[in-house]
C-alpha positions as MATLAB code, in Angstrom:
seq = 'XXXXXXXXXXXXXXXXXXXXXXXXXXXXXXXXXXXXXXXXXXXXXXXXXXXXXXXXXXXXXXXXXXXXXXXXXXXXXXXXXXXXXXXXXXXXXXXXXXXXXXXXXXXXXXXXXXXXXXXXXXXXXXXXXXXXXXXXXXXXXXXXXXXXXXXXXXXXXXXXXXXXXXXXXXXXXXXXXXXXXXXXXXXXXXXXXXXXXXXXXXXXXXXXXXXXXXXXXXXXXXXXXXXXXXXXXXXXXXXXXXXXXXXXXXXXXXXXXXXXXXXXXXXXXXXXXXXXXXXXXXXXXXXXXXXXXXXXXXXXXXXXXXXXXXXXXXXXXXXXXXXXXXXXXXXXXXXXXXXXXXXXXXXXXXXXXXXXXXXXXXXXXXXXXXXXXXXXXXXXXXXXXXXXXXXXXXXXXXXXXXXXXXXXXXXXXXXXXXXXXXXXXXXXXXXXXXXXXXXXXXXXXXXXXXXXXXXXXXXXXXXXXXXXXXXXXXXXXXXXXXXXXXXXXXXXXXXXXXXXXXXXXXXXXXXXXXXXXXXXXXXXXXXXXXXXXXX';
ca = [
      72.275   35.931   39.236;
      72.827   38.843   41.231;
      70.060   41.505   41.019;
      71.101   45.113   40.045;
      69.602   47.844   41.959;
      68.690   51.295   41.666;
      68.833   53.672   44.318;
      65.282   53.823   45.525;
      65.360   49.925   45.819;
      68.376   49.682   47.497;
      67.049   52.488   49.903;
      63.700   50.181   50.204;
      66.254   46.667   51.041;
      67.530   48.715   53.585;
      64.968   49.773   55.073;
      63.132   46.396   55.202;
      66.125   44.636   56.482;
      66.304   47.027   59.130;
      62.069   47.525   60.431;
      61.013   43.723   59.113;
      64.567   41.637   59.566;
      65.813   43.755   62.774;
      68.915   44.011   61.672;
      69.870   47.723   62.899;
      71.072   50.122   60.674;
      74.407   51.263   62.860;
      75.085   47.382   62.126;
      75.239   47.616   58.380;
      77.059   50.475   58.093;
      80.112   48.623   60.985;
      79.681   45.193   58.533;
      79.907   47.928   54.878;
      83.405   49.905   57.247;
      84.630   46.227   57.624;
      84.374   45.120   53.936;
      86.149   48.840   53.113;
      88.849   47.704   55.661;
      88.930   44.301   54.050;
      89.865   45.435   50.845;
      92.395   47.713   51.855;
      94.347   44.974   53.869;
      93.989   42.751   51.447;
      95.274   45.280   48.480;
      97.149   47.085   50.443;
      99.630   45.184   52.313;
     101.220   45.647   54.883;
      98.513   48.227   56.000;
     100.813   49.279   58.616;
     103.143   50.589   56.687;
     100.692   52.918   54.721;
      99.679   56.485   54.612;
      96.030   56.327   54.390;
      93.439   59.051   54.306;
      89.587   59.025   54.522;
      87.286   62.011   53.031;
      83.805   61.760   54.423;
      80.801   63.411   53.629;
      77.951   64.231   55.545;
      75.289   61.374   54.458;
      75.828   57.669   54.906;
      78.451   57.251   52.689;
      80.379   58.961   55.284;
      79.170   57.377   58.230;
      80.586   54.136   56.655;
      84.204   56.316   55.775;
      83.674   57.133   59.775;
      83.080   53.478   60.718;
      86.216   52.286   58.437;
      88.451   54.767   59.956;
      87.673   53.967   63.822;
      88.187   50.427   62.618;
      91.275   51.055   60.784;
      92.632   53.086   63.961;
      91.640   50.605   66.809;
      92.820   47.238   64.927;
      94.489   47.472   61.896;
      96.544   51.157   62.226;
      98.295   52.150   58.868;
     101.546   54.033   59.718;
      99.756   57.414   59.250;
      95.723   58.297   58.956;
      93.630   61.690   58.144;
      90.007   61.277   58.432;
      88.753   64.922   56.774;
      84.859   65.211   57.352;
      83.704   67.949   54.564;
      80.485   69.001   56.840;
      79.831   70.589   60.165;
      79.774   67.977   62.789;
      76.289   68.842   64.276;
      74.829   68.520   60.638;
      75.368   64.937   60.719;
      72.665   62.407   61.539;
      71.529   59.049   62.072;
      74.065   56.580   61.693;
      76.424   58.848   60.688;
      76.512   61.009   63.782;
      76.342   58.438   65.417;
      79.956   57.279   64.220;
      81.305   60.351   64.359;
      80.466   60.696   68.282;
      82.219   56.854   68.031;
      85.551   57.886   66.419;
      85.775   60.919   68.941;
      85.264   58.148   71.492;
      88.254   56.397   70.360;
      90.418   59.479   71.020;
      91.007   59.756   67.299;
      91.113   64.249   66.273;
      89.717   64.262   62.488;
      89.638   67.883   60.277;
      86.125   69.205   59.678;
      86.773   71.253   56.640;
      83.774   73.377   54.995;
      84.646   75.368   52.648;
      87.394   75.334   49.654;
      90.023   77.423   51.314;
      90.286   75.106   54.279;
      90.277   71.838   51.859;
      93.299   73.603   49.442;
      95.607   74.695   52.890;
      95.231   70.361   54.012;
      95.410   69.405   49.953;
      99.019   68.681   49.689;
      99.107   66.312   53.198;
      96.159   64.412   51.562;
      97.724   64.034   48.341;
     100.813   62.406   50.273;
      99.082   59.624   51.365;
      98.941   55.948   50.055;
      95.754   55.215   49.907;
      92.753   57.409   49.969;
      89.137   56.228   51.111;
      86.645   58.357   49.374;
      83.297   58.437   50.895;
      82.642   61.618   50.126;
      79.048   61.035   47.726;
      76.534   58.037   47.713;
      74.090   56.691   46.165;
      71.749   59.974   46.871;
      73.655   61.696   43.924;
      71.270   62.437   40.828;
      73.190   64.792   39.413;
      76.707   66.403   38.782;
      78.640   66.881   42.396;
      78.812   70.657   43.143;
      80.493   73.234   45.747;
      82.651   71.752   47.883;
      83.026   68.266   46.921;
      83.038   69.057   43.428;
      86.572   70.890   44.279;
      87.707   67.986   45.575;
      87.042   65.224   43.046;
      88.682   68.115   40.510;
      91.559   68.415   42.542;
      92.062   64.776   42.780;
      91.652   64.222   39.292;
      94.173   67.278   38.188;
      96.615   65.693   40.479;
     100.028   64.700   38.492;
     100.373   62.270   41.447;
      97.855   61.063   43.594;
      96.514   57.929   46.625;
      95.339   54.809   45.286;
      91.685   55.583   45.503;
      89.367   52.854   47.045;
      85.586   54.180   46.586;
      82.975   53.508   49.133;
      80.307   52.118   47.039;
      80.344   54.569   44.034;
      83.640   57.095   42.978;
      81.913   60.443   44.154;
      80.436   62.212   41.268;
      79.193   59.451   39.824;
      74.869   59.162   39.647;
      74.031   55.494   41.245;
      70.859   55.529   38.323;
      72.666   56.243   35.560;
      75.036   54.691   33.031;
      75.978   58.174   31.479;
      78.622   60.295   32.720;
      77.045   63.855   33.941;
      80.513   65.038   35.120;
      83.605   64.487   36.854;
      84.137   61.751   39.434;
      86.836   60.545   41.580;
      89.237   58.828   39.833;
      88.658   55.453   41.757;
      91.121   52.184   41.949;
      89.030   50.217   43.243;
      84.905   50.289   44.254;
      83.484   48.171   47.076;
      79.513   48.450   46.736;
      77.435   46.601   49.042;
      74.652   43.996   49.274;
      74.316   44.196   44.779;
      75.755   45.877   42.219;
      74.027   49.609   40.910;
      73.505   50.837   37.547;
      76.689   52.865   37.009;
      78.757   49.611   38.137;
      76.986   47.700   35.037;
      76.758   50.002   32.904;
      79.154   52.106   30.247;
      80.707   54.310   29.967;
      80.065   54.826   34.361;
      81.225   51.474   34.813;
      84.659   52.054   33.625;
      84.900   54.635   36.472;
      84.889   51.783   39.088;
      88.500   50.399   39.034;
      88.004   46.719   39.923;
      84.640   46.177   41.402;
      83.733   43.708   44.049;
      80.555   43.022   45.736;
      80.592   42.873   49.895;
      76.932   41.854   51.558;
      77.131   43.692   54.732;
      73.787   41.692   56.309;
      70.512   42.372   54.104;
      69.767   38.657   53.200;
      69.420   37.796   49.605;
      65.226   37.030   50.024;
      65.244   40.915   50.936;
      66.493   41.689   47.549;
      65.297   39.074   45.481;
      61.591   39.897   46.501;
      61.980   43.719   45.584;
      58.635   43.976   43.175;
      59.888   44.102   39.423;
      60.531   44.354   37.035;
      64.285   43.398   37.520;
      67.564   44.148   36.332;
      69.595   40.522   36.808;
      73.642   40.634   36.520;
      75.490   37.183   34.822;
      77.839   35.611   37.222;
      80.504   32.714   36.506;
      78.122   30.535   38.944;
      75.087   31.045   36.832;
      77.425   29.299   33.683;
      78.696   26.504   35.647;
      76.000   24.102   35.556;
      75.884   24.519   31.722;
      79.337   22.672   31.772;
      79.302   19.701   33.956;
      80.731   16.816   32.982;
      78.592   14.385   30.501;
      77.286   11.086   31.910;
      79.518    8.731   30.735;
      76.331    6.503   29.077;
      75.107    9.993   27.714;
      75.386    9.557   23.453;
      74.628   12.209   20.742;
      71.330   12.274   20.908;
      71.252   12.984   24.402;
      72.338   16.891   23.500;
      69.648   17.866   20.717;
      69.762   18.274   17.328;
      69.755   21.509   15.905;
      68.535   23.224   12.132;
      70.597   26.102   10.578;
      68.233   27.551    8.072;
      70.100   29.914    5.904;
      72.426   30.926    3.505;
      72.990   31.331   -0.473;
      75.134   30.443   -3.588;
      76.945   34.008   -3.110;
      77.113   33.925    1.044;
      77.288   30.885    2.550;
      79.777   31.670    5.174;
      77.908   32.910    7.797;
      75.386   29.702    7.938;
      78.354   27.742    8.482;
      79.678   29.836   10.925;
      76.378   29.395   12.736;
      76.372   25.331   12.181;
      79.920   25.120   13.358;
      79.084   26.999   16.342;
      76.075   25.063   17.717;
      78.358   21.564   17.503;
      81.062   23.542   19.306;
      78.909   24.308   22.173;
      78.031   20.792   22.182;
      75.061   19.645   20.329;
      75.130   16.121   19.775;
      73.783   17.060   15.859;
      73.489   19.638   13.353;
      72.097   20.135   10.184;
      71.744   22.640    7.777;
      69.224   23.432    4.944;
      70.536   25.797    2.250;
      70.155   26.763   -1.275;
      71.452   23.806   -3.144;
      74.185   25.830   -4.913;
      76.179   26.368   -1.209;
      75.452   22.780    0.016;
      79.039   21.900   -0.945;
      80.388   24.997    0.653;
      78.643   24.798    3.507;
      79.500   21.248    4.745;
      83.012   21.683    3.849;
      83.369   23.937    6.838;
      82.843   20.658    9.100;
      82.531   17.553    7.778;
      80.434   16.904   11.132;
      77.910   18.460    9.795;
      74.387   17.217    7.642;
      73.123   19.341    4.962;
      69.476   19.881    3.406;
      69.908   21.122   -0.070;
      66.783   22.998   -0.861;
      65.099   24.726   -3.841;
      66.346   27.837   -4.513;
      65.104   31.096   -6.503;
      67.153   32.509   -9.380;
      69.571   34.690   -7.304;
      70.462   31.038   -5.359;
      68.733   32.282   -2.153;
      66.042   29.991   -0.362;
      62.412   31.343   -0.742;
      58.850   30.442    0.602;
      58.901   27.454   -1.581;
      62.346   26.281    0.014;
      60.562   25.067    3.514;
      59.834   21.604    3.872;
      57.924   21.264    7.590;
      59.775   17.450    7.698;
      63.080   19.478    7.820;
      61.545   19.895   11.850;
      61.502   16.181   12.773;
      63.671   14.693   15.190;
      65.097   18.730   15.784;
      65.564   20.219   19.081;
      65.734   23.602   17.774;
      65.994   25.812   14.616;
      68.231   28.612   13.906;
      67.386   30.973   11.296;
      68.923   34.040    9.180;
      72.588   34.204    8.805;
      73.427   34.613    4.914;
      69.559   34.298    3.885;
      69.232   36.905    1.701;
      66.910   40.052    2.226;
      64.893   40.178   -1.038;
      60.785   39.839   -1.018;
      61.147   36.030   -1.543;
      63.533   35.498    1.750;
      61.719   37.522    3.535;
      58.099   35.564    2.568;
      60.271   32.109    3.443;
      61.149   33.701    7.009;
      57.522   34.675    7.764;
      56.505   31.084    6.937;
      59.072   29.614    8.988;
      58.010   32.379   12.103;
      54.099   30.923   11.443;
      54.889   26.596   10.392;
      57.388   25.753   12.744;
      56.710   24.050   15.811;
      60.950   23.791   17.222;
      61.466   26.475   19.153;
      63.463   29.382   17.205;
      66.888   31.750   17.429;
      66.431   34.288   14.635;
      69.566   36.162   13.401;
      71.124   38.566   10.718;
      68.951   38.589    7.864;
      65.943   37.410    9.334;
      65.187   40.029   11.562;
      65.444   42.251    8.586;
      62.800   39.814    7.315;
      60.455   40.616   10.378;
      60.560   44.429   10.291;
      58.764   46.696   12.506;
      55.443   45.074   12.548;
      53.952   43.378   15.693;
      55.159   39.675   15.384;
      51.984   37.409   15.443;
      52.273   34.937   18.431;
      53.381   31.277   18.144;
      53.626   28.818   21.004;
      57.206   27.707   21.036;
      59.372   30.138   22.331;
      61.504   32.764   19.895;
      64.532   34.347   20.464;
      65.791   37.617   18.491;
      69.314   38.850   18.584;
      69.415   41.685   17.121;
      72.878   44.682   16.909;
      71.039   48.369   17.706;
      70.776   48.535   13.903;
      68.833   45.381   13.322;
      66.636   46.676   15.971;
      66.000   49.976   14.954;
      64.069   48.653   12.218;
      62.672   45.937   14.583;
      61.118   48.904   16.650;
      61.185   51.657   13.994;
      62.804   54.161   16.478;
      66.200   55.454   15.582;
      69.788   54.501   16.784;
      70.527   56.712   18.986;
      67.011   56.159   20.713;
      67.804   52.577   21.255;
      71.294   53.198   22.401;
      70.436   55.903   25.114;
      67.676   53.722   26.851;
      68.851   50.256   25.892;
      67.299   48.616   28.630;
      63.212   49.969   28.921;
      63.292   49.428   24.970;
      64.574   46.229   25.144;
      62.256   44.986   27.673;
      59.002   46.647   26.309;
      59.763   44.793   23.168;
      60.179   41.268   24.402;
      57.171   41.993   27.330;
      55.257   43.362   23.607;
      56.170   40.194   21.223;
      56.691   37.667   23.760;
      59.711   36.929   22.671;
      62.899   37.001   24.353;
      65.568   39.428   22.888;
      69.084   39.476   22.971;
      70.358   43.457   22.181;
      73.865   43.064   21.334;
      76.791   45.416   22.253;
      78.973   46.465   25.231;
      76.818   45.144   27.996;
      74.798   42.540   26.047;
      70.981   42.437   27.308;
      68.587   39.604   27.277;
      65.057   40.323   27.826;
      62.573   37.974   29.084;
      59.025   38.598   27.879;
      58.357   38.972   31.839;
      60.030   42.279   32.425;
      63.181   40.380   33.308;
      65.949   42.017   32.185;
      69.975   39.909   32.374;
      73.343   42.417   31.390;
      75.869   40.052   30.587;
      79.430   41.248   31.854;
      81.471   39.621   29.057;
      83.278   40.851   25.779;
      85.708   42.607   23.868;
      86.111   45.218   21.289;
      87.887   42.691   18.922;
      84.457   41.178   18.687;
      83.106   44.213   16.752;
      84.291   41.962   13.323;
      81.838   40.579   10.596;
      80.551   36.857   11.452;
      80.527   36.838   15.118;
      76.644   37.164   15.610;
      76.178   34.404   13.498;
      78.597   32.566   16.018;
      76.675   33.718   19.026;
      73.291   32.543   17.139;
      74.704   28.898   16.820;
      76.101   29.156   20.631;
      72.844   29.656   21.643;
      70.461   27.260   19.503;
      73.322   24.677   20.707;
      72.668   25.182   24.254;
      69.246   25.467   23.734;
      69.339   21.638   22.278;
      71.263   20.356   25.177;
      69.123   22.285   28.145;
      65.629   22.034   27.051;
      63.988   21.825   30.568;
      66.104   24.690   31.615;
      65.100   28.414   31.804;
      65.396   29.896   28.474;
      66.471   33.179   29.651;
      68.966   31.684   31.816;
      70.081   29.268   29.275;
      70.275   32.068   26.589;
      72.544   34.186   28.870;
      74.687   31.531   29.452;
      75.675   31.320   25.905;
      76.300   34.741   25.511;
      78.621   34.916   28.540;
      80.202   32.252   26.828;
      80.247   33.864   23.800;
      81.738   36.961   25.627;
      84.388   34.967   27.119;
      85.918   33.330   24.316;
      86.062   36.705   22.947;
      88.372   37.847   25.582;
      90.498   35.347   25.243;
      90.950   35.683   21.239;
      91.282   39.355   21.429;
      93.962   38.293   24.532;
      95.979   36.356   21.829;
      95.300   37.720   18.544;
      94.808   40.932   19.339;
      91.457   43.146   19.140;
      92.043   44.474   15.771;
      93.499   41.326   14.680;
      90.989   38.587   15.567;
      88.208   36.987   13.200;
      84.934   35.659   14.440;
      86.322   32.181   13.729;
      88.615   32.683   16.751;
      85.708   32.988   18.924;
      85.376   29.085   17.930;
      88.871   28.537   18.725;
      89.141   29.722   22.425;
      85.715   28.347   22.811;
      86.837   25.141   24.891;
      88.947   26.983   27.025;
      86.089   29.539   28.165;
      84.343   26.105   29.156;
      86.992   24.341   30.731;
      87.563   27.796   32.639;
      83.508   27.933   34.014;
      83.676   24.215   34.968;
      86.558   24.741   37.021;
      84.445   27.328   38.844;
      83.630   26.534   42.129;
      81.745   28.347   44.476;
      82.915   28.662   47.816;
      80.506   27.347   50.651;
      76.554   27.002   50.116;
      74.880   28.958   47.399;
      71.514   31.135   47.832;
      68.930   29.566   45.438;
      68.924   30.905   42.004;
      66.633   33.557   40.831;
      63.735   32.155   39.469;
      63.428   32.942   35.606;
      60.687   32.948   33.058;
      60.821   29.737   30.826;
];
């Protein structure tokens, strides 16, 4: 998993990889120019027959638009190139005066231009080129750009025709820190950040600034950042899915991948329990069983006939109450999945709190069972509980409002699981998982099309099924596997159906292929070790 970092730390894995590793600082800036120069050979061929400018500003963002440039001009040369350096030369240091004594050096004339009236008379010859480097803000930004640059990124943006725009780690304008949008930013094509990923590249509605995003290490090993104190901020990757698809031993049999228990359900809404059973086989536990009111037995294993079903006692409204639970319903389970269609009246609520307290499988607790729990502290229990709960669900988890949750999604999150020691799954754009550790995992997968009743109670039985089949793994890890997963398949039914078109159901569908498309992964030469996760 690749760790996402904020400014400060990415300022503090600098400067340890350059005063503990030795690895100067005029070095990573040449290896972040040559990933910039990378990109735009790659997506930009033939670079020789390009018009490309570069607009640099005055901190090390433009030292590494100064270090592309002389590399673009002394071994890849596009047919034309205008390096424009918004500052006074002499008000550069470091590194970056350093490169801009180096592209003199190389006999190549660049425009200093420091104020608006000089930028507007070279605007039109810079909105002629092909491509356009922009390295005018970094990662320093904490605010909305101003003066001089914030001329530029407006004149870019107003432009009826413009440059592809390739952004040196961030579009300028755009606050490393922060996943909100404090005001305009250069309309980028593509973003190459280096060594991880920052905030505003995860994160909406900033990350949808970034064009297609990719990832260049320019030298800082991956210990450096790994063993930047916490708490962290941990991005999915494909890799971190793979092993959760292998291919079965051959002499492997059903009860080699778990058994799970769907508790849930009712006469009048049985669907969503079967949604949930039918999910965890899908993702490949060898067994399932549910245990439901006896009055949607019948409906419920007609969804699969796979599937076992525990008819229990149910209270006049043909919803499963405290008396429902029978502790034997736990042997032989791997893991017990609770909530979907269970009702939210005093007696479904007692049965939920008697499950939380009696059962020793290790729980995922859904839909109506988090409305069970409420806002009170959860009392402890040994095996290990995960919640997955929309911003509504956990509003009244927390007791804070919606809009609270949404605007800081990730401290409230993590102060919750850290609180309950549980680990929490906040779903929306940008699903979370929190580790009761501090560790926090954004899962990159999704789709609008997924915003349709049913498909939580898909992603609960995704992730009790993996949960049966991995029970030595990681249960963070193991957890965000299933809802990349989850998140994938999405895609691909909104891909085919359509976003306003597809039911949760289709999630189920384009399942396998999600699956067959992780094992095929295959990452190229040796991987770092993983990041170690709480279990």
């Amino acid at each position: 998993m690749q760790r996402i970092l904020t400014a400060a730390e990415m300022r503090e894995a600098d400067r340890l990889t350059i005063a503990e590793r030795g690895i100067p600082g005029l070095i990573l800036m040449e290896n972040a120019a040559a990933a910039v120069v990378s990109l735009l050979v790659r997506r930009f061929s033939p670079i020789g027959k390009q018009r490309v400018a570069v607009l640099c500003g005055k901190g090390n963002n433009g030292g590494d638009g100064l270090a592309a440039a002389r590399q673009l001009w002394v071994r890849r040369p596009p047919a034309a190139l205008r390096v424009v350096l918004f500052a006074e030369p002499d008000s550069l240091r470091g590194d970056a005066a350093a490169n801009w004594r180096m592209l003199q050096a190389v006999d190549f004339e660049a425009d200093v231009v420091t104020d608006v009236e000089k930028w507007r008379a070279i605007r039109g010859d810079v909105l002629a080129s092909n491509v356009l480097v922009d390295a005018l803000l970094g990662t320093g930004l904490t605010g909305p750009a101003r003066g001089l640059p914030a001329a530029v990124i407006a004149d870019m943006r107003a432009a009826s025709v413009r440059p592809r725009i390739v952004a040196v780690d961030l579009p300028s304008g755009t606050a490393s820190d922060n996943g909100g949008v404090d005001g305009p930013a250069m309309p980028a094509d593509n973003t190459v950040a280096f060594t991880a990923p920052k905030i505003a590249q995860v994160f909406p509605p900033a990350c949808e600034r970034m064009g297609r995003l990719s990832v260049a290490s320019i030298g800082t090993a991956r210990s450096v950042v790994d063993g930047l104190p916490g708490p962290r901020l941990l991005l999915t990757e494909a890799a971190d899915i793979a092993p959760y698809t292998a291919a079965r031993d051959r002499s492997s049999h059903k009860g080699s991948y778990g058994h799970v228990l769907a508790i849930g359900g009712s006469r009048s809404k049985p669907g969503a329990i079967r949604m949930t059973a039918a999910a965890a086989l899908r993702m490949g536990a060898g067994l399932t069983t549910v245990a439901t009111a006896a009055g949607a037995a019948g409906t419920v294993v007609s969804a699969a006939p796979e599937l076992m079903v525990e008819p229990a006692a149910e209270t006049a409204d043909g919803s499963l109450g405290p008396e429902s639970w029978r502790p034997e319903w736990t042997t032989g389970k791997s893991v017990a999945a609770v909530g979907p269609g269970l009702g939210v009246s005093a007696a479904n609520r007692a049965l939920l709190l008697r499950i939380y307290r009696e059962c020793s499988l290790p729980l995922v607790i859904d839909a109506d069972g988090l409305t069970a729990l409420g806002a009170a502290a959860l009392p402890r229990r040994e095996p290990s509980t995960v919640l997955t709960p929309h911003p509504g669900e956990m509003s009244r988890l927390t007791g804070r409002s919606i809009d609270a949750i949404r605007s800081d999604r990730v401290s409230i999150a993590r102060e919750y699981a850290a609180a309950n020691r549980v680990f929490l799954v906040l779903k929306g754009n940008r699903t979370l998982i929190a580790a009761p550790n501090g560790d926090v995992i954004v899962n990159p997968t999704g789709s609008p099309g997924m915003a349709t009743a049913g498909a939580g109670d898909i992603l609960t039985g995704m992730i009790a099924g993996l949960l049966a089949q991995f029970p030595a793994e990681p249960i963070a890890r193991t957890v965000a596997a299933a809802v990349y997963l989850h998140g994938a398949a999405g895609e691909r039914a909104a891909s085919a159906r359509g976003e306003q078109s597809m039911l949760a159901s289709d999630i189920l569908e384009f399942l396998p292929a999600a699956v067959r498309a992780i094992r095929a992964y295959a990452p190229a030469g040796p991987q770092p070790p993983a990041v170690p996760l709480e279990t």
